[in-house]
C-alpha positions, 0 to 999 in steps of 0.5 A: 226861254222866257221866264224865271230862271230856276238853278240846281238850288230852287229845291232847298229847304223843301190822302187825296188818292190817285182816282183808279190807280193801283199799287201795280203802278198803272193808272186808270183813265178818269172818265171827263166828267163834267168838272164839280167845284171841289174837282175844280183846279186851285189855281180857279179856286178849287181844293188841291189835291195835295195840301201836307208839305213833301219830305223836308230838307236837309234831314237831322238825327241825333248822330248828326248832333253828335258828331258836330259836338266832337268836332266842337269840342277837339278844337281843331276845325280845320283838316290839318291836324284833324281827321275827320276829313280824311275820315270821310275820304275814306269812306268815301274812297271806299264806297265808290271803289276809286283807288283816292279821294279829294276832299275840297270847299265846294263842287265848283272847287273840285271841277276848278281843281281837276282842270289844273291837275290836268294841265287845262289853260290859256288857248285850250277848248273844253267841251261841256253841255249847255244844260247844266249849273254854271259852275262847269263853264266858270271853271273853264273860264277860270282856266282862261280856257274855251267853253264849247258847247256839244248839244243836248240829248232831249230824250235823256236831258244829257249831252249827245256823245255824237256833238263831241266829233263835230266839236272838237278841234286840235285845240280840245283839251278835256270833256266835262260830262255831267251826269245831270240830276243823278241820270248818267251820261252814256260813258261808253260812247263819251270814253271811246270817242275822247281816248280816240281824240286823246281828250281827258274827261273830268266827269262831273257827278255833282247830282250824281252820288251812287249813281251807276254805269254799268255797275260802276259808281260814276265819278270812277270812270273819266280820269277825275271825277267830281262831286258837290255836297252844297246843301241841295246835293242828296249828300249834304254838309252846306258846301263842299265837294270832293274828287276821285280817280285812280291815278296816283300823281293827279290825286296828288297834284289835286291835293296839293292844288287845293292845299295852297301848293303844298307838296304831296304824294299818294301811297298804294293804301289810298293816303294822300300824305306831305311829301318829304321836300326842301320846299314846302310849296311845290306849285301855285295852288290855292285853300279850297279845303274841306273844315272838319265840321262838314267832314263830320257832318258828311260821315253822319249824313253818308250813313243813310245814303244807301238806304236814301238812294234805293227810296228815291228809286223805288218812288221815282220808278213808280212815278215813271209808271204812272206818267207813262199813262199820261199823254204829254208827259215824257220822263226823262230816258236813261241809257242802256248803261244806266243801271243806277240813277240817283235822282238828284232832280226828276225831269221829265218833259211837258208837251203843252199840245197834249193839254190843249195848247196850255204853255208851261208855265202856266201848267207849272202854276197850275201844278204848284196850286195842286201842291206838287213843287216843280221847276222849269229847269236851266235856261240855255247856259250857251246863250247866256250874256256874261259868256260874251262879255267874258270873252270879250274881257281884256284877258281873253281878247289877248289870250285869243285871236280875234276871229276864234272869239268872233266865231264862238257864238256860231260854233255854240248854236244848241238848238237841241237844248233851246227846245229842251229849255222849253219843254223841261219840268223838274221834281226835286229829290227830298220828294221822292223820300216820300212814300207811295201815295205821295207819287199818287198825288204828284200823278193825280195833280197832273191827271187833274190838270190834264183833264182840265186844261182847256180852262186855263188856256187864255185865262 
């Protein structure tokens, strides 16, 4: 894909009325009329349809000051000997229903962390989408383990359950779903096929918090699951992450992984505590532990997730309705098993031949003009060219034969996704904090460009 590449972190930091629509949700065709100078597009000097900023992000309130200040004042920054991560781990444990919960420094750190727990290393594949942050390849490379890529589901941006079959090899040691933009992956046909092969499945939830599969938070359902609380993430405290599951001996082996190797061992209440030993260091491990700072800060913001989440639905559900009536424009589908999305990013595809032949980007700058902030997505992470260079380091040539590292590219051919990069438009999740008539602007930008798009073409 030609073109900026936008990651997960583009949206950081984020009544001209829909012409006929009704709170109904379904918009009324605007007659092609002959174009006046304020219908103009903006990009040709017109007035946009939208000139107030969408929500900001992240938002403060006063108990989020509050808070911070405790912290401040206790003197005890880091989570040994403080408390209000474990605090955190609580809630969180509770609010997911998952029997433990991990706290660590990043999203990143908890996939890196999960992947040790479950024993992934040299000579091991992992299987992973091509459509998602790098983070979930560089774990695995962390690892000194494989990559391999299952194509994409175009109409759901997630990866196809039926790649994995065809991708798997006696060498496969895990799945790594990612429930990208708060969408969900369809779990059952994922857990079936890998409890079937004997594969583990971390399922990274890190634009997922709250969303649901069959009425279960994910992150509940795989062996681990992961979530990232960097500051983009609709539950934020700059960085951090955290992991959850139901087994008693990974949650501990994550929690001393993270906590430099020290020993551990889970309780039936969910406590994760200091396992009494001769040694004080039981494993290799690392310090990817959450401070008390972003604990707290995570306590305060976690208070108004719930209301956040059903506002993000409600908005992005009369969106859907009104780009329904649009030609070209196809939302991103949810599974039959979705039945709560988080809407971390909005995605839905752009079929320039429904606007006279306009190509993305140009209908993307077309759109910004308007005052609708939007991003074409990832470039296909399977093709990118520090994967090669990676595994042609001195560490991988040794670790792998050199027919496996000169096969991988062939065996890593997306061409689902290649067509998704191509097609991909993202709204990211601070706009839809919004109210009503900011989806009828977002509509209307589009309906306008649509109408209008012969003008731009060759320009």
């Amino acid at each position: 894909m030609k073109g900026r590449s936008w990651s997960r972190r583009f949206f950081l930091g984020a009544s001209a009325a829909f012409a006929g629509t009704r709170l109904t949700g379904r918009a009324a065709s605007a007659p092609l009329t002959k174009t006046t100078r304020d219908d103009r597009l903006a990009l040709l000097g017109g007035t946009p349809v939208r000139s107030r900023p969408f929500s900001s992000w992240p938002i403060l309130e006063d108990g989020d000051r509050k808070i911070w200040k405790e912290v401040l004042e206790t003197r005890r920054w880091n989570r040994r000997g403080g408390s209000y991560v474990e605090r955190f781990e609580a809630e969180w444990r509770e609010r997911l229903g998952a029997k433990y919960v991990v706290a660590t420094s990043s999203g990143t750190s908890a996939l890196y962390t999960s992947l040790n727990a479950l024993g992934v290393g040299p000579g091991d594949e992992v299987i992973v989408p091509p459509y998602t942050f790098v983070a979930t390849i560089n774990v695995v490379l962390l690892c000194h383990a494989l990559p391999i890529f299952a194509d994409s589901d175009r109409e759901t941006s997630q990866l196809d359950p039926s790649r994995i079959e065809e991708t798997a090899t006696e060498r496969t040691r895990a799945v790594i779903p990612v429930h990208l933009g708060g969408n969900v992956c369809d779990l059952d046909r994922i857990l079936k096929i890998s409890r079937r092969r004997g594969l583990k499945v971390v399922e990274d939830a890190c634009q997922a918090h709250l969303a649901e599969w069959r009425g279960r938070p994910v992150g509940t359902l795989g062996d681990l699951g992961c979530f990232s609380f960097q500051a983009s993430k609709n539950l934020n405290c700059g960085e951090g992450g955290a992991i959850s599951g139901d087994d008693p001996e990974l949650a501990a082996t994550c929690t001393s992984f993270q906590d430099a190797g020290r020993g551990y061992q889970a309780t039936s209440e969910g406590r994760l505590e200091r396992a009494a030993a001769p040694l004080a260091h039981v494993r290799s491990g690392d310090n990817r532990r959450l401070t008390e700072f972003q604990g707290a800060l995570l306590l305060a913001q976690l208070q108004r997730l719930d209301a956040q989440t059903r506002l993000r639905r409600e908005n992005a559900a009369y969106l859907t309705r009104l780009f329904h009536e649009i030609p070209g424009i196809e939302p991103s589908r949810q599974y039959e098993g979705c039945t709560g999305n988080a809407y971390h990013l909005y995605m839905f595809r752009y079929r320039p031949e429904a606007f006279a032949g306009l190509p993305r980007n140009r209908f993307l700058e077309a759109l910004r003009a308007e005052g609708v902030r939007c991003s074409p997505g990832y470039r296909p992470l399977n093709r990118e060219p520090f994967l090669e260079q990676t595994l042609q380091s001195r560490a991988f040539r040794r670790i792998y034969p050199e027919r496996v590292l000169k096969e991988w590219p062939e065996r890593n051919r997306c061409p689902e996704n290649d067509r998704l990069c191509e097609e991909a438009v993202w709204l990211g999740q601070s706009v839809f904090l919004g109210s009503r008539s900011d989806m009828e602007e977002i509509g209307a930008a589009v309906r306008k460009v649509s109408r209008q798009a012969s003008t731009l073409v060759g320009s």
